[in-house]
HTML snippet that shows the backbone in 3Dmol.js (N, CA, C, O; Angstrom):
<script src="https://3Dmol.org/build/3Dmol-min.js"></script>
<div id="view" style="width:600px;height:400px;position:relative"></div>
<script>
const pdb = `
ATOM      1  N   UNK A   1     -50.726  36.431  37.040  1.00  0.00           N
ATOM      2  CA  UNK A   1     -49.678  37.430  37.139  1.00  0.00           C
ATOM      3  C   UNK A   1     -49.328  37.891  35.733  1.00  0.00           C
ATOM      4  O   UNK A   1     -49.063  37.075  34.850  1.00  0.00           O
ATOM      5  N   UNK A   2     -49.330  39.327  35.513  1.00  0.00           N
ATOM      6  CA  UNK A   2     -48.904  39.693  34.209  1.00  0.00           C
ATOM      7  C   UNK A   2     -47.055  39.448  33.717  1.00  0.00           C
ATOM      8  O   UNK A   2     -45.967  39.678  34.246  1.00  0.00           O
ATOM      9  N   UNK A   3     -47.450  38.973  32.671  1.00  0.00           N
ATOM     10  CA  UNK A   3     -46.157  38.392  32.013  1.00  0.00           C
ATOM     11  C   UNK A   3     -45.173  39.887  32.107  1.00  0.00           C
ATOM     12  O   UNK A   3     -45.597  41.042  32.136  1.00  0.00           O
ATOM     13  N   UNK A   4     -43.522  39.340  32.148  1.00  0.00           N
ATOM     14  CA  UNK A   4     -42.514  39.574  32.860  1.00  0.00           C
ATOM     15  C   UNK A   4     -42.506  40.493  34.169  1.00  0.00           C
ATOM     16  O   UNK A   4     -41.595  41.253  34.496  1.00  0.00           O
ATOM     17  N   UNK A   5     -43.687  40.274  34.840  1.00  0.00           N
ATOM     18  CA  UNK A   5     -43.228  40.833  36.324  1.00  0.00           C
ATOM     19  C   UNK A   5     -42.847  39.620  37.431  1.00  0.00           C
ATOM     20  O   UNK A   5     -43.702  38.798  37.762  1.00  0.00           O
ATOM     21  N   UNK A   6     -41.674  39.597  37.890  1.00  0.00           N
ATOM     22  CA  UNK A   6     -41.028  38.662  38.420  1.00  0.00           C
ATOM     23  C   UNK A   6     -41.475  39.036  39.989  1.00  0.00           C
ATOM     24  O   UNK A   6     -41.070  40.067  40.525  1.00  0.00           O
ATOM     25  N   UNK A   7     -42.283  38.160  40.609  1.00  0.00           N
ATOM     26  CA  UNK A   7     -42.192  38.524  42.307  1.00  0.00           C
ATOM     27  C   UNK A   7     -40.765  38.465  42.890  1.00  0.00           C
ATOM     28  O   UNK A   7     -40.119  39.461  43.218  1.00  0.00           O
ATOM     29  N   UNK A   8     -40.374  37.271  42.976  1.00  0.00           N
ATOM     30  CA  UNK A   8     -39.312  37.338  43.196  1.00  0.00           C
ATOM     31  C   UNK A   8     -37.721  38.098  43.672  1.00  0.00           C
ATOM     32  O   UNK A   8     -36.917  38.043  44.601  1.00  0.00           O
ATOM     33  N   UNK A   9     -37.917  38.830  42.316  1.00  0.00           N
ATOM     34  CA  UNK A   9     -37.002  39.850  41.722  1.00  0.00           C
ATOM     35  C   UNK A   9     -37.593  41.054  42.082  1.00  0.00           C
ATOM     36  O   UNK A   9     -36.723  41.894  42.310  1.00  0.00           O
ATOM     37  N   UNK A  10     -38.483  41.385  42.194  1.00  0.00           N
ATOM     38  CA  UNK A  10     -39.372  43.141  42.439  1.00  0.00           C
ATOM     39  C   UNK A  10     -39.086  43.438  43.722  1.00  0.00           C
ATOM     40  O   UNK A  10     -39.990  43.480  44.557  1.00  0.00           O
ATOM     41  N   UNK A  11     -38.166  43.612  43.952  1.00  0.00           N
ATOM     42  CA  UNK A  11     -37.413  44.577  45.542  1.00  0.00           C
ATOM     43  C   UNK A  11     -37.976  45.907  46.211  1.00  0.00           C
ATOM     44  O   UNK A  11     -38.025  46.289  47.380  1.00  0.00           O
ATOM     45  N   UNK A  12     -38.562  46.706  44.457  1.00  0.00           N
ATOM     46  CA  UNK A  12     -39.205  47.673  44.705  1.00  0.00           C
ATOM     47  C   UNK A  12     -40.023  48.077  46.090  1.00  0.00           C
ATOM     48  O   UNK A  12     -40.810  47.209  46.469  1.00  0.00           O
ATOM     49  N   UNK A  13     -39.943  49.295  46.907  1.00  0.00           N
ATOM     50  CA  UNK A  13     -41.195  49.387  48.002  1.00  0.00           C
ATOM     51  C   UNK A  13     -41.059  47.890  49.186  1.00  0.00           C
ATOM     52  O   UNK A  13     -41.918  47.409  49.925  1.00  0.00           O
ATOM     53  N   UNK A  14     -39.681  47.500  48.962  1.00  0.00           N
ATOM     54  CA  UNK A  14     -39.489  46.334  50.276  1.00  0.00           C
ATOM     55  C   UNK A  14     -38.910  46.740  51.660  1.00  0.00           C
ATOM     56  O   UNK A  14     -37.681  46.762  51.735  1.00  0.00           O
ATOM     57  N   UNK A  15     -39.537  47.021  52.622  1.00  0.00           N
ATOM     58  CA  UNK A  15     -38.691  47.214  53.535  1.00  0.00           C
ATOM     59  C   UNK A  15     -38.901  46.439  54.927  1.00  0.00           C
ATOM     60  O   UNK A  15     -40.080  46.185  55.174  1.00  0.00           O
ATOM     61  N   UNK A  16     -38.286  46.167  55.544  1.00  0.00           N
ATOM     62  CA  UNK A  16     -37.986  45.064  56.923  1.00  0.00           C
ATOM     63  C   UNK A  16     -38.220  46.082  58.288  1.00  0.00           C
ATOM     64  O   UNK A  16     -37.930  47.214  58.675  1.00  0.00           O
ATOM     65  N   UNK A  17     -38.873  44.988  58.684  1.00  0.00           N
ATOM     66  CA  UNK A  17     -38.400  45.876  60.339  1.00  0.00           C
ATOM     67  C   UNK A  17     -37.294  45.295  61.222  1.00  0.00           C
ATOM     68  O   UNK A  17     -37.163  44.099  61.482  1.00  0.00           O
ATOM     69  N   UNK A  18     -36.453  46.376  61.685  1.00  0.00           N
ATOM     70  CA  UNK A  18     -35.132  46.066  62.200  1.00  0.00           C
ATOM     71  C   UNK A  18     -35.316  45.870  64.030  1.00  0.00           C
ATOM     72  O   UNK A  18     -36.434  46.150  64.464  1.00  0.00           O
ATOM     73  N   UNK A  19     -34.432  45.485  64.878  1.00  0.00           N
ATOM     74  CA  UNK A  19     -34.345  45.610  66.436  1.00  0.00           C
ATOM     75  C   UNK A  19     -33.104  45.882  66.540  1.00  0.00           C
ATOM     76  O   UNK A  19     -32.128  45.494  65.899  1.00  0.00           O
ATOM     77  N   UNK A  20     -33.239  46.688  67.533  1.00  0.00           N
ATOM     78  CA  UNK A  20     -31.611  46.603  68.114  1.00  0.00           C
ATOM     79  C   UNK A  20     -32.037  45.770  69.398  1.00  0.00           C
ATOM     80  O   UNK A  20     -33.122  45.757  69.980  1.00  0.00           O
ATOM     81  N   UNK A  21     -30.335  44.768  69.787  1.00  0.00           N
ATOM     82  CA  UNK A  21     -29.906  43.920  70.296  1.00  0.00           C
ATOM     83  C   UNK A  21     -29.984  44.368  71.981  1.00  0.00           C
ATOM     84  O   UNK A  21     -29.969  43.567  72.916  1.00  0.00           O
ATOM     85  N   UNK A  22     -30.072  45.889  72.088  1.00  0.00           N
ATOM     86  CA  UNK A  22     -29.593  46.300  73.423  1.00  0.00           C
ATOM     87  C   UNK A  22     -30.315  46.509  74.202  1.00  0.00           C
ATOM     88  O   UNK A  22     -30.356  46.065  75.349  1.00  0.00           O
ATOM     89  N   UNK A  23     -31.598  47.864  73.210  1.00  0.00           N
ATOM     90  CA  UNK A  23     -32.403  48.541  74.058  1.00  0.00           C
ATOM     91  C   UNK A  23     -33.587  48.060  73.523  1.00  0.00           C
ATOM     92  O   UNK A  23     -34.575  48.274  74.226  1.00  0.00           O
ATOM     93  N   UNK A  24     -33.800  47.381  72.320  1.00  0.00           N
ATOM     94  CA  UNK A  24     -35.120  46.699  72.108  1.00  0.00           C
ATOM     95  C   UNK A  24     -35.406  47.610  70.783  1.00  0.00           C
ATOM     96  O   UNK A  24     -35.593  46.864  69.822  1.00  0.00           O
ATOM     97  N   UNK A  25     -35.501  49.030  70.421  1.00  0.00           N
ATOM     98  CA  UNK A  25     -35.857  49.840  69.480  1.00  0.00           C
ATOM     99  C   UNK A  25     -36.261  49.461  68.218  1.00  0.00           C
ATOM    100  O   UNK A  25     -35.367  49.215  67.408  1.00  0.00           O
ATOM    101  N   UNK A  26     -37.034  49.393  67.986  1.00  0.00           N
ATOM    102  CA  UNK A  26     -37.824  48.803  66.255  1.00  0.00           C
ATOM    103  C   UNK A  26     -37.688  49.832  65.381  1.00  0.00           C
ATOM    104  O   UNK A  26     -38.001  50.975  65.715  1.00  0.00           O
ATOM    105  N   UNK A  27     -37.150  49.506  64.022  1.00  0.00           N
ATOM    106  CA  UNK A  27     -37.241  50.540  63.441  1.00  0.00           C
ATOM    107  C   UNK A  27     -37.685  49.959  61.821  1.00  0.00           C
ATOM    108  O   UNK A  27     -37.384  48.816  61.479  1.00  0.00           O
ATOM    109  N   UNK A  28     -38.374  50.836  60.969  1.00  0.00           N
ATOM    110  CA  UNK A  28     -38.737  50.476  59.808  1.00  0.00           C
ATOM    111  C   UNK A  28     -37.269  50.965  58.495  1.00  0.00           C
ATOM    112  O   UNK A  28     -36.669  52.039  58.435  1.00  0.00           O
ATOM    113  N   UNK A  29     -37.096  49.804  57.675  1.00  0.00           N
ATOM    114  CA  UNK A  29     -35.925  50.779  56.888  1.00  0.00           C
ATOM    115  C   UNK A  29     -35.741  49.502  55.514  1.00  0.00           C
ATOM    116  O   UNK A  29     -35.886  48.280  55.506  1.00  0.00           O
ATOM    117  N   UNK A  30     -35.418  50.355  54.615  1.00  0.00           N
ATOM    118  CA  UNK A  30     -35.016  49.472  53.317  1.00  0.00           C
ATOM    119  C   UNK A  30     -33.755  48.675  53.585  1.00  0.00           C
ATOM    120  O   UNK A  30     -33.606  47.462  53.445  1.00  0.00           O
ATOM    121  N   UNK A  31     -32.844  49.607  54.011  1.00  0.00           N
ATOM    122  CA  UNK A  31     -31.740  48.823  54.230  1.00  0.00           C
ATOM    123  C   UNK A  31     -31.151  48.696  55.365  1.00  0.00           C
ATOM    124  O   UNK A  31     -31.873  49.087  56.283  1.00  0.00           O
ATOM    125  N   UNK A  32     -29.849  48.204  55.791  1.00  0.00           N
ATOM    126  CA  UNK A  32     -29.611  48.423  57.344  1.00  0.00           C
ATOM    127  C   UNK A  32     -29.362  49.645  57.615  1.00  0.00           C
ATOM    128  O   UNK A  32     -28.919  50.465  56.810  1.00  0.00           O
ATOM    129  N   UNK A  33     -29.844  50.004  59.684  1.00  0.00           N
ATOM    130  CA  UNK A  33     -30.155  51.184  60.104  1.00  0.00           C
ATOM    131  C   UNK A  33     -28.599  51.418  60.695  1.00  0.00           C
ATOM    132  O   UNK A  33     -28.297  52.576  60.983  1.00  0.00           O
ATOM    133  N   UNK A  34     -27.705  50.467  60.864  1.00  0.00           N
ATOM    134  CA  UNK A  34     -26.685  51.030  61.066  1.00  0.00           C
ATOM    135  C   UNK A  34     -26.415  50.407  62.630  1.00  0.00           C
ATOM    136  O   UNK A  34     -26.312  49.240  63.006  1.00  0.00           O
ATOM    137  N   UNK A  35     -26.342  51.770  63.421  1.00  0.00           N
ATOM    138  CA  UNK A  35     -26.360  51.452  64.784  1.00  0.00           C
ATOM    139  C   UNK A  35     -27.579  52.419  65.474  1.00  0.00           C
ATOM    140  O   UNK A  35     -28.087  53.393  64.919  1.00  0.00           O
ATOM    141  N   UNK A  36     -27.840  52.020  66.514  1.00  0.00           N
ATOM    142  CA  UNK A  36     -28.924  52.625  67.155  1.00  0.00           C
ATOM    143  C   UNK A  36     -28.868  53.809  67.266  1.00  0.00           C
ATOM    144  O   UNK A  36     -27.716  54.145  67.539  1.00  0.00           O
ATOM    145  N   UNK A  37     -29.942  55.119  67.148  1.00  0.00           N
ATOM    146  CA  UNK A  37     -29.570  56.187  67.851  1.00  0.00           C
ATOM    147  C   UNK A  37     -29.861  56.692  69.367  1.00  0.00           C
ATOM    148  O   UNK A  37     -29.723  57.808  69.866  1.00  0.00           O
ATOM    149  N   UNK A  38     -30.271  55.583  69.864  1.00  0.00           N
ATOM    150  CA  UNK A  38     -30.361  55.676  71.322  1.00  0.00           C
ATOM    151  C   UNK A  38     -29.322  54.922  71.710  1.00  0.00           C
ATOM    152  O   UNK A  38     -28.522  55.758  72.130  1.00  0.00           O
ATOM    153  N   UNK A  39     -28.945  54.098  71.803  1.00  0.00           N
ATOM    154  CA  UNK A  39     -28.260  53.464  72.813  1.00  0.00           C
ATOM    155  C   UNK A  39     -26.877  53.156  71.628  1.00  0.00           C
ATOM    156  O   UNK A  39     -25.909  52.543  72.077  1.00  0.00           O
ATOM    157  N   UNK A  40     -26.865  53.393  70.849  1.00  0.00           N
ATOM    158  CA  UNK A  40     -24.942  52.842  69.901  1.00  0.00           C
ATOM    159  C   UNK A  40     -25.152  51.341  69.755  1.00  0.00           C
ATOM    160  O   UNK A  40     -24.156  50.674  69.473  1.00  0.00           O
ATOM    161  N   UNK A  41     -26.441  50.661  69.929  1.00  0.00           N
ATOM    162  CA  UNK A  41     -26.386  48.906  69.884  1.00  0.00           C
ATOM    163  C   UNK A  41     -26.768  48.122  67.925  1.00  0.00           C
ATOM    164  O   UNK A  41     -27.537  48.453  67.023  1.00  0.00           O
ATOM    165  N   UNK A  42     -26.163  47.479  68.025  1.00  0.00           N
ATOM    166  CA  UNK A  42     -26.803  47.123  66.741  1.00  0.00           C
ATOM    167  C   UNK A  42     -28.163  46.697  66.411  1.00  0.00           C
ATOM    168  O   UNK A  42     -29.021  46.405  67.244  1.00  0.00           O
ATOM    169  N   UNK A  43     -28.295  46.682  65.220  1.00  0.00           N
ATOM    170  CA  UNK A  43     -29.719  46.685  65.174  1.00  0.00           C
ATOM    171  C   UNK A  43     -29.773  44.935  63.986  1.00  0.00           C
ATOM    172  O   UNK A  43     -29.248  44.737  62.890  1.00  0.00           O
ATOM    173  N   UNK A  44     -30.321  44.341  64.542  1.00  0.00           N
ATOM    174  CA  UNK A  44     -30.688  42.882  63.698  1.00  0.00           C
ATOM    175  C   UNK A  44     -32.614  42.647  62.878  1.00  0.00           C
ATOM    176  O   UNK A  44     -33.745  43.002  63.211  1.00  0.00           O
ATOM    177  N   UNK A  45     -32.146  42.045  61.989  1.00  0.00           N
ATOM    178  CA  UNK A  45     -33.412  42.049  60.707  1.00  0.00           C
ATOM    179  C   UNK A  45     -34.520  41.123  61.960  1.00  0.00           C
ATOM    180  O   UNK A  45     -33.934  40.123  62.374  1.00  0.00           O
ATOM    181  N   UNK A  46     -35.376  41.233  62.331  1.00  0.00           N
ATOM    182  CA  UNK A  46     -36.505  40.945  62.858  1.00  0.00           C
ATOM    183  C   UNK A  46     -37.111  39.687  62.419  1.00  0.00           C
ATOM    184  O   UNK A  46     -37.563  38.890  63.241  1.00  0.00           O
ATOM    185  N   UNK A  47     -37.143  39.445  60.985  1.00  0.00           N
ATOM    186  CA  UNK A  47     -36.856  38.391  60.297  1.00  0.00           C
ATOM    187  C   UNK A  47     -35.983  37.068  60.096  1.00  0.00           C
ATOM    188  O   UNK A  47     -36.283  35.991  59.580  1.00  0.00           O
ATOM    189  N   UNK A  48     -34.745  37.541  60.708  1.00  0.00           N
ATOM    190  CA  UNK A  48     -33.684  36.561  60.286  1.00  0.00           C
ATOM    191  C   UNK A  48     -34.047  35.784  62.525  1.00  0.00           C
ATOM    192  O   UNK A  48     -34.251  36.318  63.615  1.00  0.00           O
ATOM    193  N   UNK A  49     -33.960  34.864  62.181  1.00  0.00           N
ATOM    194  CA  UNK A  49     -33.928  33.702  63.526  1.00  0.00           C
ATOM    195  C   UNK A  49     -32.707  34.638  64.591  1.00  0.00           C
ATOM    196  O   UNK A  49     -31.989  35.562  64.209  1.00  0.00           O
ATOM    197  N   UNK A  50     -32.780  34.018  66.039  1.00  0.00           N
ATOM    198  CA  UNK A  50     -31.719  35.049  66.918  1.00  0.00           C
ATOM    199  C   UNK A  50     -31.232  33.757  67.259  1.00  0.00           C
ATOM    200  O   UNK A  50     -30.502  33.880  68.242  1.00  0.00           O
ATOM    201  N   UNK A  51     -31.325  32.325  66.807  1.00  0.00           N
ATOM    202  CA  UNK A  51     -30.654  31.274  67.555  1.00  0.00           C
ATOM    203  C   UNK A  51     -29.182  31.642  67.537  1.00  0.00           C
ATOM    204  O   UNK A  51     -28.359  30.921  68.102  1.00  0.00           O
TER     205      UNK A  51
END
`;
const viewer = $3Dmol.createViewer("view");
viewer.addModel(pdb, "pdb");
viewer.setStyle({}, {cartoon: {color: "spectrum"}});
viewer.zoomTo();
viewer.render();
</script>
């Protein structure tokens, strides 16, 4: 790895895929999508566990 590029730290070009809770809807986004535009449901990181 070339010296001072931090993986870690490089956020750059990161983005998650989101669900909403209601109607199922996947969506691609850097940051949170907010609320759904179909159904008004929230939308949770796809990533993070649903226990």
């Amino acid at each position: 790895m070339p010296e001072g590029h931090d993986i870690e730290h490089d956020t750059a070009d990161i983005s998650s895929e989101y669900e909403c809770l209601q109607c199922g809807m996947i969506v691609e986004a850097e940051t949170h999508p907010g609320e759904c535009s179909d159904c008004g449901g929230e939308f949770q990181n796809r990533a993070k566990s649903v226990e």
